[in-house]
N, C-alpha and C positions, 0 to 999 in steps of 0.2 A: 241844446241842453247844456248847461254849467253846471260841472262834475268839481267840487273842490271839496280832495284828500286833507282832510286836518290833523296834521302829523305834529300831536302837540300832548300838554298833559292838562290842557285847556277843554275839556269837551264841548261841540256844540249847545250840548240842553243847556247851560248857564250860560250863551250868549245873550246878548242883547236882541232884539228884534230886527234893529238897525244894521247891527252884524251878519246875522243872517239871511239877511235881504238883500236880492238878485242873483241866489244861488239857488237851482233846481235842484240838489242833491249834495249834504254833506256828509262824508265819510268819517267817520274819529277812526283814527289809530293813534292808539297811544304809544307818547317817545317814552322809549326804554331811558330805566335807569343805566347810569354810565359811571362804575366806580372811578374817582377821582386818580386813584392809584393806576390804572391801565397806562401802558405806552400804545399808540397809536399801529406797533406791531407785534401787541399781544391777541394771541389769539383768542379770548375772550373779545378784547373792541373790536378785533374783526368779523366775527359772527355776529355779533351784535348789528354790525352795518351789513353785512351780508342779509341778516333776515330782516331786519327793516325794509330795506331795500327792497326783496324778494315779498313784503306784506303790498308796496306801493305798488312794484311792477304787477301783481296778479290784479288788483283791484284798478288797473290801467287795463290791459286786458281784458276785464269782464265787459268791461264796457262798448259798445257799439256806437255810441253816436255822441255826438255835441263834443266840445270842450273838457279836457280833467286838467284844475289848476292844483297846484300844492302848496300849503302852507304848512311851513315847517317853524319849529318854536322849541328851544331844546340845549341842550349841551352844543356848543360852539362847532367843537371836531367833527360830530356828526354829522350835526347841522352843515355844515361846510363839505363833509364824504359824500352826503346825500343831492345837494344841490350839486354838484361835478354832475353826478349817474343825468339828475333830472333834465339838466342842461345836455346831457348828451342825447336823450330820448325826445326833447323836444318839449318837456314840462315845462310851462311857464310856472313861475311863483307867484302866489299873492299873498300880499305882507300890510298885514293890519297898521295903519295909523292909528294911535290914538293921541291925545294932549291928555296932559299928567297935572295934574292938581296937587302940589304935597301944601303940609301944613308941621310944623314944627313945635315941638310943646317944650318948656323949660320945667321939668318935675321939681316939687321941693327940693329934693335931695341934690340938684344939679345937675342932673343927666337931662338929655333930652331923648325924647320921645317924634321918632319920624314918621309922620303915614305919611301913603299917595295912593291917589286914585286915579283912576284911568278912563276917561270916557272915548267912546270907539270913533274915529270920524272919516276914515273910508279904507278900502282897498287900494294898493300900489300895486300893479302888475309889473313883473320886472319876466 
């Protein structure tokens, strides 16, 4: 069984099908907002990475059998606290490819106008 925690603000239901596909069971947790202003040893961004952490590890635990991958998606620092713990537990990561499509507009005014889209095209396990 393929257990992949999605520690994002991405929720599974808006995946793609293609996203979703070869995973027995997706988990959402959603990443915590992370005020810009926090230093790395304020105790606010440290509970913050405390109970994240403490959401991943129980829902590692619950589980009995197969594979649990983590895909984390998020504020940098975090992202980065989080991956340390998972790498010490033995979590592998899976880390969405996609190819990016932007397109550029020149507005009357002279501004311009950026989109990008993102189409999904596999899993990286690291």
């Amino acid at each position: 069984m393929k257990v992949l925690i999605n520690c994002s603000n991405h929720p599974s239901s808006i995946w793609s099908n293609e996203q979703r596909q070869g995973w027995d069971e997706i988990i959402d947790v959603p990443f915590p907002n992370v005020p810009p202003e926090l230093d790395t040893n304020d105790k606010p961004y440290q509970e913050t990475i405390q109970t994240l952490w403490r959401n991943i590890v129980d829902i590692v635990k619950s589980k009995d059998e197969g594979t649990i991958y983590l895909h984390l998606a998020g504020e940098y620092s975090v992202c980065y606290e989080i991956f340390l713990k998972a790498k010490e537990w033995l979590i592998p990561l899976a880390v969405p490819t996609t190819r990016r499509e932007t397109a550029e507009v020149k507005n009357a005014d002279g501004s311009v106008t950026k989109s990008s889209r993102f189409e999904f095209v596999r899993w990286r396990i690291l």
